[in-house]
N, C-alpha and C positions, 0 to 999 in steps of 0.2 A: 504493500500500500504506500510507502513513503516512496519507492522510486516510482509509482505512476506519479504521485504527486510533485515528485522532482522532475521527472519529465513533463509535467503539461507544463510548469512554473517555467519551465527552459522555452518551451514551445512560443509559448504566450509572448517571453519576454524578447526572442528572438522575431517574433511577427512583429509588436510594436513598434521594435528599434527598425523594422524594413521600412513600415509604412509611414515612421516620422522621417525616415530619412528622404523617398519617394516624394512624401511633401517638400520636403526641404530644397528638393535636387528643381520640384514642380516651378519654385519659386523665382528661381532661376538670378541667384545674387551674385553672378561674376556679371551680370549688365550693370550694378548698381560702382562699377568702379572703372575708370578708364583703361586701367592695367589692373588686369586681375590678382590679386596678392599670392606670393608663393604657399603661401600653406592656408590659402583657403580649402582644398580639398578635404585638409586633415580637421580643419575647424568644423568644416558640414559632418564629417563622421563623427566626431564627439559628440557634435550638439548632438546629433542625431542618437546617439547610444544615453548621454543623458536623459533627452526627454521619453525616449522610448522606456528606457528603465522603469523613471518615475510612473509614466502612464499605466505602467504592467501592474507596477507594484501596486500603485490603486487600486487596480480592478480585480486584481489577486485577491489582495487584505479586503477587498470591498464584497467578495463574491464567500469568502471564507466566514468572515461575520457574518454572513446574511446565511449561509448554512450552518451557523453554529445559533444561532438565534431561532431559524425555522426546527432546529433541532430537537434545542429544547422546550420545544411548546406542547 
């Protein structure tokens, strides 16, 4: 039981970080400089592994409460 739940927690968290990144990439911020900076590449994948994290972690801890609560009723 704990590796499915280590595995879907992996799942989850690696889908979020794709599809903030996908947004990110959608936004299209090397227009927003005349010379694109050299390490912008590596700044959209952080952000992108940041917010994706946070976002998982939310909906993780958000979906575990809300089974631990519907649990015990």
């Amino acid at each position: 039981m704990v590796y499915l739940k280590t595995l879907i927690t992996l799942i989850v968290q690696i889908g979020f970080i794709l599809v903030t990144f996908r947004a990110i990439k959608s936004i299209q911020i090397e227009r927003f400089f005349r010379q694109s900076p050299e390490g912008l590449p590596l700044l959209i994948v952080l952000v992108s592994i940041a917010v994706g994290y946070a976002c998982a972690s939310f909906f993780t801890n958000f979906f575990t409460t809300l089974s631990t609560i519907l649990g015990s009723m």
